[in-house]
C-alpha positions in Angstrom: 30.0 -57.3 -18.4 30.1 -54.3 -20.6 26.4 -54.3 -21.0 25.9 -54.4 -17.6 28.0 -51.6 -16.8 26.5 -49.3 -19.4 23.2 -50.5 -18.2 24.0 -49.5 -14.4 25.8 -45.6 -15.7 22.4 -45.2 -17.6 20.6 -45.6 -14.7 22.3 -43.1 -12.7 21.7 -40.9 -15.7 18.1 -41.0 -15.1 17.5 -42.7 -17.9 15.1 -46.0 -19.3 17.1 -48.7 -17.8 15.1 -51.7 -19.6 16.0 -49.7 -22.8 19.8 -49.7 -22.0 19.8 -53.5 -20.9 18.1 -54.7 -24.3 19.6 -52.7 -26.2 23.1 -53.3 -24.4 22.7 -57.2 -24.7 21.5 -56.6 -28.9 24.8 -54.6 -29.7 25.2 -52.6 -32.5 22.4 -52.5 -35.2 20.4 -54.4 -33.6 20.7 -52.2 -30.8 19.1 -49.3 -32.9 16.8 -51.5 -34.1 15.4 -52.5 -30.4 15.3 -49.3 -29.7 12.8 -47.5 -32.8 10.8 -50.7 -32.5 9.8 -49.6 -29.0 9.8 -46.0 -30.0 7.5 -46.3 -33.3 5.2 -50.0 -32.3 1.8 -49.3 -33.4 -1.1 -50.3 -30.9 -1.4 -51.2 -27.3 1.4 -52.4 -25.6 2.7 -53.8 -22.4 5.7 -54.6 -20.8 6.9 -55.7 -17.3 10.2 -53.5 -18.1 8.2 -50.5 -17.7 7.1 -51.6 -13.8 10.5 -52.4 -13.9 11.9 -48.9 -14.8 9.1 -47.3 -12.6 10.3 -49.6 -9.3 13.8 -48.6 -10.3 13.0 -44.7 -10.4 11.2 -44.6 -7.1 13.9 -46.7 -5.8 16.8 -44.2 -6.9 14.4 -41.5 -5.5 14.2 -42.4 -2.0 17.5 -43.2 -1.8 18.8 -39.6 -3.2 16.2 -38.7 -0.8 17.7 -40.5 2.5 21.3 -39.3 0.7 20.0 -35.5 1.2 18.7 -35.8 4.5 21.6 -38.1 5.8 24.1 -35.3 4.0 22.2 -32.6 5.8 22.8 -34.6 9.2 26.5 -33.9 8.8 26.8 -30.7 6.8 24.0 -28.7 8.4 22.9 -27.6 4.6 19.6 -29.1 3.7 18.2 -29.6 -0.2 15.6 -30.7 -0.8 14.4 -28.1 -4.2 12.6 -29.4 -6.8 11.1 -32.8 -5.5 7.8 -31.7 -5.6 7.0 -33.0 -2.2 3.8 -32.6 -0.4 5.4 -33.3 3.1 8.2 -32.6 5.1 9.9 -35.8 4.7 12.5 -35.6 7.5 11.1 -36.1 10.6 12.9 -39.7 11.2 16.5 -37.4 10.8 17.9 -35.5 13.8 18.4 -32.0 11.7 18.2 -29.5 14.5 21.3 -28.0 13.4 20.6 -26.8 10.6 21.8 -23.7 9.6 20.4 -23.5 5.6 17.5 -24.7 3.9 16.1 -25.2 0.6 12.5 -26.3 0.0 11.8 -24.8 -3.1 9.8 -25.9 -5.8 7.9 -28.2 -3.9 3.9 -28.6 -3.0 4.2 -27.7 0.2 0.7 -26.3 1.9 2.5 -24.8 5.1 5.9 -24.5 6.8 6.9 -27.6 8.1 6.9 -27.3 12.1 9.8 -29.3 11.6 11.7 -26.5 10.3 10.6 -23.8 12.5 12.5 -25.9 15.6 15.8 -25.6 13.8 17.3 -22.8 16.5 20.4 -22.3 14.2 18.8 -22.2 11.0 20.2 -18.7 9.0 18.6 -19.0 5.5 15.0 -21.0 4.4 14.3 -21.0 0.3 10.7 -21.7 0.3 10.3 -20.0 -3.4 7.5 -21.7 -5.3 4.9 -24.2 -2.8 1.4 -23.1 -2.4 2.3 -21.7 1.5 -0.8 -19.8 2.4 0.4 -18.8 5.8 3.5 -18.2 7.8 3.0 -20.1 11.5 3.4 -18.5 14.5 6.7 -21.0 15.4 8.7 -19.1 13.2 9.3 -17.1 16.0 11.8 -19.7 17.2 14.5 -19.0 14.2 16.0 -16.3 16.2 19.1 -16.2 13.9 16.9 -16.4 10.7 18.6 -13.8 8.4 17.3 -14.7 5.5 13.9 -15.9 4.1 12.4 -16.6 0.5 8.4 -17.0 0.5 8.0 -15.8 -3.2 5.3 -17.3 -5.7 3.6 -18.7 -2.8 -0.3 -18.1 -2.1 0.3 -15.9 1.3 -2.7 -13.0 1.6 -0.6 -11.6 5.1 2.4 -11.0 5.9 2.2 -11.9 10.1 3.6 -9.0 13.1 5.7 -11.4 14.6 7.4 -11.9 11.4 9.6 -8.9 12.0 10.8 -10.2 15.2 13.3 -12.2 13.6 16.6 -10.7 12.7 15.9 -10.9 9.0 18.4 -8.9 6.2 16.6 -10.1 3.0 13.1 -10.6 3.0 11.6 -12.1 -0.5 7.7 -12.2 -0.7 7.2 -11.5 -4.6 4.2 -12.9 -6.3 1.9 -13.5 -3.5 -1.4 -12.0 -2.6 -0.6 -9.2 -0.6 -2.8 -6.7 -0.1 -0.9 -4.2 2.4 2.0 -4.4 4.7 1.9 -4.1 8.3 3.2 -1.3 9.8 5.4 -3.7 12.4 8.0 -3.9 9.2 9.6 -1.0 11.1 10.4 -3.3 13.4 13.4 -5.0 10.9 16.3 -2.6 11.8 18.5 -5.1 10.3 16.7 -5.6 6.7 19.2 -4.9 3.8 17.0 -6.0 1.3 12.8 -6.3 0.4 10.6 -7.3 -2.3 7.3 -7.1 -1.9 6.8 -7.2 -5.9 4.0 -8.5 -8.1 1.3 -8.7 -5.2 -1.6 -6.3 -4.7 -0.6 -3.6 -2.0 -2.4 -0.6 -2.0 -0.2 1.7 0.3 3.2 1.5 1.6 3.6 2.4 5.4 5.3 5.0 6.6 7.4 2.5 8.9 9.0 1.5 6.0 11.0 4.8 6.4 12.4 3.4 9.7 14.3 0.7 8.1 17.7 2.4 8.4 19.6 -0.5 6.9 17.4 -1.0 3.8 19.5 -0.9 0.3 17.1 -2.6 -2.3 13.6 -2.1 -2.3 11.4 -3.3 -5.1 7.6 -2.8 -4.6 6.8 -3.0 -8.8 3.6 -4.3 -10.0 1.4 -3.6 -7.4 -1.8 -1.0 -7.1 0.2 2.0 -5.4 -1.0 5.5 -5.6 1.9 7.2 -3.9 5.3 6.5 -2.1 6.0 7.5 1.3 8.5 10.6 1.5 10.1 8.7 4.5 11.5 6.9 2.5 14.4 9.4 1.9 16.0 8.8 4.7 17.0 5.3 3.7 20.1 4.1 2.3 19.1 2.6 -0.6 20.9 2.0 -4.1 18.3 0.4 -6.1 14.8 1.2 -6.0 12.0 -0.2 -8.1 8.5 0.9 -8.2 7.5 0.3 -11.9 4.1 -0.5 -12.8 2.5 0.7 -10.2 -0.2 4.2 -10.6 2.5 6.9 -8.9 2.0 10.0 -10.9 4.7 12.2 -8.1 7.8 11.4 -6.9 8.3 13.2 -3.3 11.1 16.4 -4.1 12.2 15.0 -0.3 13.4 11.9 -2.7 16.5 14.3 -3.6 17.8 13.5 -0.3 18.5 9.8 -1.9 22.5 10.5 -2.6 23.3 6.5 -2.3 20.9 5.8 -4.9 22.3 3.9 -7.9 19.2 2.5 -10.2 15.6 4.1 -10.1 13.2 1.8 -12.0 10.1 3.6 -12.8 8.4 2.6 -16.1 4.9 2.2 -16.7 3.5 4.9 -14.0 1.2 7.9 -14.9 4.4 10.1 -13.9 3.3 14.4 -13.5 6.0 15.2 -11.0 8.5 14.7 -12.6 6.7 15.1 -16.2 7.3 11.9 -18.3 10.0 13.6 -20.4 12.3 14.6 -17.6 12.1 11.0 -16.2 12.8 9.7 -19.2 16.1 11.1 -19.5 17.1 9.1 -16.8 18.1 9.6 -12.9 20.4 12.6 -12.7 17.7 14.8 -15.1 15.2 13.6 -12.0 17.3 14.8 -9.4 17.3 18.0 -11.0 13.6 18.2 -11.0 13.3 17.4 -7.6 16.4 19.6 -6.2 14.3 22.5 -7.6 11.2 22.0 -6.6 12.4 22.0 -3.0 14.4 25.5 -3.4 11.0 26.2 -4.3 9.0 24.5 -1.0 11.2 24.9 1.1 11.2 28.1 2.8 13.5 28.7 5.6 14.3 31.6 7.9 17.2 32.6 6.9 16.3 32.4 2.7 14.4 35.2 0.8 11.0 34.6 0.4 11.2 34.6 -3.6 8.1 34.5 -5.8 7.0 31.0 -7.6 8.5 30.8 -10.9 6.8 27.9 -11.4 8.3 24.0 -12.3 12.2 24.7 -12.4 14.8 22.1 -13.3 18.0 23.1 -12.7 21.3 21.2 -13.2 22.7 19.6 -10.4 25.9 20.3 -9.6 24.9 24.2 -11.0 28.9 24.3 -12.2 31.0 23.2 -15.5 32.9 19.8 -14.4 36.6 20.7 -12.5 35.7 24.4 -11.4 36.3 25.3 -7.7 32.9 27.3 -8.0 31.6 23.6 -8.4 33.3 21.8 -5.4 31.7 24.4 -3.2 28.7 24.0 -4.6 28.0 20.1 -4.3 25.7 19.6 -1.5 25.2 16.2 -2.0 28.5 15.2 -0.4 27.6 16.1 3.1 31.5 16.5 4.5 31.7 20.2 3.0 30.4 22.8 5.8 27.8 24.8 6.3 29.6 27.7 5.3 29.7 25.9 1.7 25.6 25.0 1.8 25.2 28.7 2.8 27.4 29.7 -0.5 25.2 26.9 -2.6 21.8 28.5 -0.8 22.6 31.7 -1.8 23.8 31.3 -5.2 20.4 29.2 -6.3 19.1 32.4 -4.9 20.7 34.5 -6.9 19.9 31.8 -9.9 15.9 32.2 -9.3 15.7 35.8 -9.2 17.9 35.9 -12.6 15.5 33.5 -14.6 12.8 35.6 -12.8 13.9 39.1 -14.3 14.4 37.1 -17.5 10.5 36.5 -17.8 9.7 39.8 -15.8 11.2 41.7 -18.8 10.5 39.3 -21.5 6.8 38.9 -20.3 7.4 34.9 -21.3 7.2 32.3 -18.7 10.4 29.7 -19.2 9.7 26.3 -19.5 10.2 23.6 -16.9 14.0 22.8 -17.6 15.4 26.2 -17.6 18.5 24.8 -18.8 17.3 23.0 -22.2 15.1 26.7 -22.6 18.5 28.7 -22.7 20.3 26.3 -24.7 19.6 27.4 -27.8 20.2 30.9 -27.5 16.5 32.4 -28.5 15.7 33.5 -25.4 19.4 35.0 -24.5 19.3 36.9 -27.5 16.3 38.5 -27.1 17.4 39.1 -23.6 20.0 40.8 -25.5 17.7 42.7 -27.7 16.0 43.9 -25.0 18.9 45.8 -23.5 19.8 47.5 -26.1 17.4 47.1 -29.4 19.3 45.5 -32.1 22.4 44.5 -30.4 22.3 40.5 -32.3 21.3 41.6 -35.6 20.2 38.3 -36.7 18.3 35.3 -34.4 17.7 31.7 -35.7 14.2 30.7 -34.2 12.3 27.3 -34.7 8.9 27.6 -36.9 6.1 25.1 -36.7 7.8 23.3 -39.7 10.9 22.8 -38.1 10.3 23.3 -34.0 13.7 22.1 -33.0 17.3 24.3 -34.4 20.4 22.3 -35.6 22.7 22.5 -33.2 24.8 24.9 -36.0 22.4 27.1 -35.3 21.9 27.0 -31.8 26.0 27.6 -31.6 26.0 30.8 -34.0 22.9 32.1 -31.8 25.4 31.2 -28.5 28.1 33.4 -30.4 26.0 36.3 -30.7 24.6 36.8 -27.3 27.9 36.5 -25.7 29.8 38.9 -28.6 26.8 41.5 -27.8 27.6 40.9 -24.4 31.0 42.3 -25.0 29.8 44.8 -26.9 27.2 46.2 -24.7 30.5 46.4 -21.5 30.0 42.9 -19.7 33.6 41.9 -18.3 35.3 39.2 -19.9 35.7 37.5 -16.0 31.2 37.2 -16.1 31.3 36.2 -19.5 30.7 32.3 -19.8 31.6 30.1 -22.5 29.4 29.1 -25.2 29.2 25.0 -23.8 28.4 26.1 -20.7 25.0 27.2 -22.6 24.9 24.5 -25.4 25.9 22.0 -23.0 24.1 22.5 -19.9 27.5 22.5 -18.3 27.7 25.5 -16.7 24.2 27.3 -15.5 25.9 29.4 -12.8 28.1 31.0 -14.9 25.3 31.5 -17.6 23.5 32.8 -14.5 26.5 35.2 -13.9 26.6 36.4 -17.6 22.5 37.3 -17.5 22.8 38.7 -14.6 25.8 41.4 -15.1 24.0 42.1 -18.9 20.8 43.0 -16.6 22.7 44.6 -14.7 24.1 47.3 -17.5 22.4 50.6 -18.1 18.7 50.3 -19.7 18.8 51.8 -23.1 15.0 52.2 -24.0 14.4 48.4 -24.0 11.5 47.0 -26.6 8.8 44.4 -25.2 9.1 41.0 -26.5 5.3 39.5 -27.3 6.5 36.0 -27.5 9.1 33.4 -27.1 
């Protein structure tokens, strides 16, 4: 009796059931024995357990089968992942209310039309068949809110797809070569991922998808992304691995966005270094290059001063100065954005009479320029000639100071400023310069030193 049982719990262990039995009815050694002799026999061999075990299998696999289907009768969930069916073997069960559906990692070579008459149906897994197309009857899952076509063989993604009320659409891995423009149509998507396919251009349309949160378009062959896309919602975006070499300065408009994935693209706009340092040294970029595009009635036409990449919020951390300045929350009033427009105003002409009287032309991120106190101290220099009796510069052997250095160069602009009759209330602190904490008040420290007397300033050849 106790072989018999361990025989049967074996077999609902998917395991070799005339294995168990024999060795069950040898018992002990000769239980091991029975079963290397199998294991290790040398030449051909035969035996009817093996038809046996393959009868059994089968057996045990239609009736887990039947089990799922006559589950799915009652429960309305219906899995069937993993079975690696070439058919949709339900058509002898009443399923039609069916709200979810799991036919993954099967060998499915369509949609079952089946399963495009379940009315209720809210979610169909259909991850991993060979699906080349997406039938017309899927217009028929009306409450269809989520669908999962990934690593399939689908070339197009059909118009009357975007009928359906979908939130998370998951068409990874396929063959895609574009994306119709009817996606705007999907008010209600939360979620899409279009990755690892071959689409050449995002539309436009995608930018009407005012619900969107997470978009991942990586590995495919785009060239650019649509600015639309800034008016969107969205936390994560991924566009790695694609050929984008300019993110859209509209992009800065993005203020929900959490995670920006964008590895392995020929990146200019941003340049790769700024990108590198992550998503708030990106936003910077971009909140600067549209002070510099965007030219609006009411704002001074300034001249270019080229790529500028200044810190966004422009304050030190806890300052009231900074609370009016933080245009990304969009509850402060316009009075406030007016205060932020004209101050950035007030920042570009600064860093422009720094270069006018310098004759040098800053680098990208003004911030990281001033931080080691060269340029201030010349600035100071030029005001009055040798007001910072000593500047530590880099040389070609060693092109980047300590930052002991950087802070005794810091020192010395601000006690020349002092000297030379800039009030203590426009004099900044030296980690608002080292730290890149504080750019306005920097800003409010160069410009009352420029705007002191000249006393027979000297020309500075080079930075």
């Amino acid at each position: 009796m106790g072989g018999e049982t361990a025989a049967v719990r074996c077999y609902y262990c998917k395991s070799n059931f005339f294995f168990t039995k024999m060795a069950s009815s040898q018992g002990g050694v000769g239980a091991v024995t029975a079963l290397q002799s199998h294991h290790y026999s040398s030449g051909p061999h035969w035996s009817p357990g093996i038809s046996q075990y393959q009868h059994q299998q089968q057996h045990h696999t239609a009736r887990s089968l039947d089990r799922a289907l006559e589950d799915a009768v009652c429960s309305g969930l219906l899995n069937l992942s993993g079975r690696k069916l070439r058919e949709y073997p339900g058509m002898s069960y009443d399923l039609t209310d069916t709200t979810q559906a799991d036919l993954s990692k099967n060998r499915l070579t369509e949609i079952p039309p089946e399963v495009c008459l379940f009315a209720p149906l809210e979610s169909l897994n259909l991850y991993h068949n060979c699906i080349k197309c997406i039938p017309e009857a899927i217009i028929n899952l009306q409450m269809l809110t989520y669908l999962d076509v990934s690593r399939n063989l689908l070339s197009v993604l059909p118009k009357y797809l975007f009928s359906l009320p979908l939130k998370v659409l998951l068409v990874s891995n396929n063959k895609l070569v574009s994306i119709p423009e009817e996606i705007g149509k999907a008010k209600e998507l939360m979620e899409l991922d279009v990755s690892c396919n071959e689409i050449r251009v995002l539309p436009a349309q995608v930018g009407s998808l005012h619900a969107l949160r997470e978009l991942n378009i990586r590995k495919n062959c785009l060239h650019m992304l649509p600015e639309e896309l800034a008016d969107l919602p969205l936390i994560r975006l991924d566009f790695s691995c694609n050929k984008i070499t300019e993110i859209p300065a509209a992009y800065r408009k993005l203020r929900q966005l959490q995670h920006i994935i964008l590895d392995n693209n020929p990146m200019q706009s941003p340049p790769a270094q700024i990108c590198l340092k992550g998503k708030v040294h990106i936003f910077k970029y971009l909140n600067i290059q549209a002070c510099r595009m965007d030219k609006k009635p009411d704002t001074l036409d300034l001249p270019s001063l080229g790529k500028r990449c200044l810190p966004q919020p422009l304050t030190d951390r806890g300052s009231e100065e900074e609370t009016e300045l933080n245009v990304n929350n969009t509850e402060y009033s316009v009075y406030i954005k007016y205060k932020y427009c004209d101050v950035m105003r007030s920042l570009l002409m600064c860093f422009q009479n720094i270069e006018s009287r310098l004759k040098v032309l800053l680098p990208d991120d003004v911030g990281a320029a001033l931080m080691d106190g060269v340029v201030l101290c010349h600035l100071a220099n030029h005001i009055c000639p040798r007001s910072v009796a000593s500047i530590h510069v880099p040389s070609p052997a060693v092109p980047k100071l300590s930052m002991a250095k950087c802070r005794r160069n810091v020192e010395n602009f601000l006690d020349a400023c002092k000297k030379l009759g800039v009030t203590q209330d426009k004099l900044c602190l030296p980690h608002h310069i080292l730290e890149e904490r504080g750019l306005v008040r920097v800003g409010v420290t160069v410009q009352a030193l420029l705007d002191l007397p000249d006393s027979k300033p000297t020309q500075l050849s080079a930075v």
